[in-house]
N, C-alpha and C positions, 0 to 999 in steps of 0.2 A: 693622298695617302699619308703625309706626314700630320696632316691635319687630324684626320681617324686616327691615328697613332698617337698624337696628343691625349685627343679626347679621350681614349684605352687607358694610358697609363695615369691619368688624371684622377679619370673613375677608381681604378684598381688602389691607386695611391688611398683616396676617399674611402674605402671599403677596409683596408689596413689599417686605418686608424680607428675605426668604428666608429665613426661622427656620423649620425643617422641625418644630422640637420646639414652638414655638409654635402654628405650623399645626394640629399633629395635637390639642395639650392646646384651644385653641379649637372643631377640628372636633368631639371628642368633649364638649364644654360645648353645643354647638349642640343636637348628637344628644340628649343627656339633655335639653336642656332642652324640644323639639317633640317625641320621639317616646319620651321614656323610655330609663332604661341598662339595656343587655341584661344580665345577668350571666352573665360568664363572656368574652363577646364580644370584647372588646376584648385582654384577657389572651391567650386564646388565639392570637390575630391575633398579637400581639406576640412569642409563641413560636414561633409558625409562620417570623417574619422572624429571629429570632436563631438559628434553625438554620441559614436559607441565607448567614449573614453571616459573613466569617472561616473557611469550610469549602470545601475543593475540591471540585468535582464530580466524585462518582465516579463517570459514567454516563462508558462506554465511547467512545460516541461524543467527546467533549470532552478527553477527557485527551490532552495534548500528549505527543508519540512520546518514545519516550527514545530519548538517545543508547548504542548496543551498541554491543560490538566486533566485531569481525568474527567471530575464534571464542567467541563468543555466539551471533554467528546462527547458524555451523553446526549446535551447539549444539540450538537453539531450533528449527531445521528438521529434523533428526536426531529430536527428540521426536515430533514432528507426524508423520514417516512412519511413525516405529513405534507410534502410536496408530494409523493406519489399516491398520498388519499390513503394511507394504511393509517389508522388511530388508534394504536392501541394504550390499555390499560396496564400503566409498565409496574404500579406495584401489585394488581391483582395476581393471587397467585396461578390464578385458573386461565390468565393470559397467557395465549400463543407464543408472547414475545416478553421477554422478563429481560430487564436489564438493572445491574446493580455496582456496587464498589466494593472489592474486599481489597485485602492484603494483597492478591499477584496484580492488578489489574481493574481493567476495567471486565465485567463478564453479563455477554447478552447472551440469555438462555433463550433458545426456539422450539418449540413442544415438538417432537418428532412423529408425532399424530399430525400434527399441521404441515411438517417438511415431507413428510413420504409416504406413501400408499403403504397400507398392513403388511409386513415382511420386503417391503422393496429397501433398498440403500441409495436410488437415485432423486436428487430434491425436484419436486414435481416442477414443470416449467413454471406455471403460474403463479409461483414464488419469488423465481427469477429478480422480480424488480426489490421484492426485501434485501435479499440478498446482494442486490447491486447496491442499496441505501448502507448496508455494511461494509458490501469493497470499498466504498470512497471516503468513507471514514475510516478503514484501517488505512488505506493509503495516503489519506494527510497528516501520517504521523509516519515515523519510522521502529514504530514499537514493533517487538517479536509477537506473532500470535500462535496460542495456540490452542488446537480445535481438539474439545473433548467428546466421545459419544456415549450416553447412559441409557440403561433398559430397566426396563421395571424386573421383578423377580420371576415371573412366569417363565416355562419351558418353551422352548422352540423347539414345536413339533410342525414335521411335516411340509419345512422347506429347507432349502439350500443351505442351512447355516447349523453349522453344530453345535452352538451352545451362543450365549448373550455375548460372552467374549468377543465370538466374530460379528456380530449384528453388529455390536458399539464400534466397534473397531473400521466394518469396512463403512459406516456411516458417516466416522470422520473425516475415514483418507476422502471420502465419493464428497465434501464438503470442500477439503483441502484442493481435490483434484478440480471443484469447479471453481474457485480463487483464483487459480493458474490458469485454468483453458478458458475460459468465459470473461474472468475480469482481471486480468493482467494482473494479478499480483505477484510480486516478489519469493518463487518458491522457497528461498534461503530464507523467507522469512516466518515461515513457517512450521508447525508442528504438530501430527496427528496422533491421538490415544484413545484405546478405548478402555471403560472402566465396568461393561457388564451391570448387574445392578449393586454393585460392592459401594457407591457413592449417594445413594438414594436422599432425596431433600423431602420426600411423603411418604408417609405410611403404607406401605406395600400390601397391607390387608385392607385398603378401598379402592374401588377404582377411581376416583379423584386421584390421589395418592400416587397409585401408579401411574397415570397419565401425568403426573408433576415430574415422573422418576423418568419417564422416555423424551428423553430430549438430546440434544446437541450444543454444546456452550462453544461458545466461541472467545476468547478470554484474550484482549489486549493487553500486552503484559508490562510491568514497570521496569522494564528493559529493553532496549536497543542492540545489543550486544549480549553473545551467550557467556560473555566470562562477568555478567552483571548480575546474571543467575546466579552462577555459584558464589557471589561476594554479597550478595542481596541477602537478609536472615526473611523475610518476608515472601518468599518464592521455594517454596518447597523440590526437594530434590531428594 
């Protein structure tokens, strides 16, 4: 008993002082002295710690985003579609899939004839993998995105939506909402609008034109932070 009573107040004295190298060379005097020294035990343990000390984690999840430039990401998303066999023609304009550089960002236009069946707002599955080639390039970055919807100038007659307002609009959020539910994106990091055809990049009296005007942009923006927005003159507000 007075021996355990040593070794108690020994520790406890070690533990008050906070000498971490004290502590451990006592705990290990305790150990050999009541239960015998393991060989090898101790060595080991101590290898085990010297590898996670002074080393970055290279486990994917923890690694901090780096900062890219804009053409990097195209770059970087260019890669990813044509690992999945999509090749498209990114400056033709009559391309499904238009990607470009302005002022807010980076911005990849997708024709909304090729994302959705006539008057639907949900993106057909078999797009699915474009759209995956886009979550993982917005997710190697930590930029804000945000998801525009455009419609050409014709009426919407004769389904579920009252005007192009809401066409554009619930096309965004059904965009926004598969980011989140399908490819784990960061909802905080995002933002949905719609702009009816009040945005038009084609002349509304062809149908070329208007099939330029119904689309969906998805705009990686030159912000990480929303207070970069309002201090940004290049990101409209």
């Amino acid at each position: 008993m007075v021996t355990l009573m040593f070794a108690f107040f020994v520790v406890m004295y070690s533990i008050s002082q906070q000498d971490l190298a004290k502590l451990k060379n006592v705990s290990e005097a305790v150990q050999e002295a009541f239960m015998g020294h393991k060989k090898g035990g101790t060595k080991s343990r101590k290898i085990e710690m010297d590898k996670s000390e002074g080393k970055p984690d290279t486990n994917p999840r923890f690694l901090v985003k780096r900062t890219i430039t804009n053409e990097e990401i195209i770059d970087e998303l260019r890669k990813q579609l044509q690992q999945d066999g999509f090749d498209f023609v990114y400056q033709d304009k009559l391309s499904p899939l238009q990607i470009k550089i302005d002022s807010r960002g980076v911005v990849i236009s997708i024709s909304a004839g090729y994302l959705y069946d006539e008057g639907s707002t949900e993106v057909k599955r078999e797009l699915y993998p474009v759209i995956q080639a886009v979550a993982d390039t917005v997710k190697s970055t930590d930029r804000l995105i945000l998801v525009e919807g455009h419609t050409d100038n014709q009426l919407v007659i004769g389904n579920a939506f009252y005007s192009n307002w809401e066409l554009s609009a619930l096309r965004a959020t059904s965009m926004v909402r598969l980011f989140v539910q399908e490819f784990s994106i960061d909802p905080t990091r995002l933002t949905a609008s719609g702009y009816a055809q009040y945005r038009p990049i084609g002349d509304n009296n062809t149908p070329e034109g208007r099939a330029q005007n119904r689309r969906v942009e998805i705009i990686m923006l030159n912000a990480s932070k929303p207070s970069e927005l309002l201090e940004s003159p290049s990101v409209p507000h």
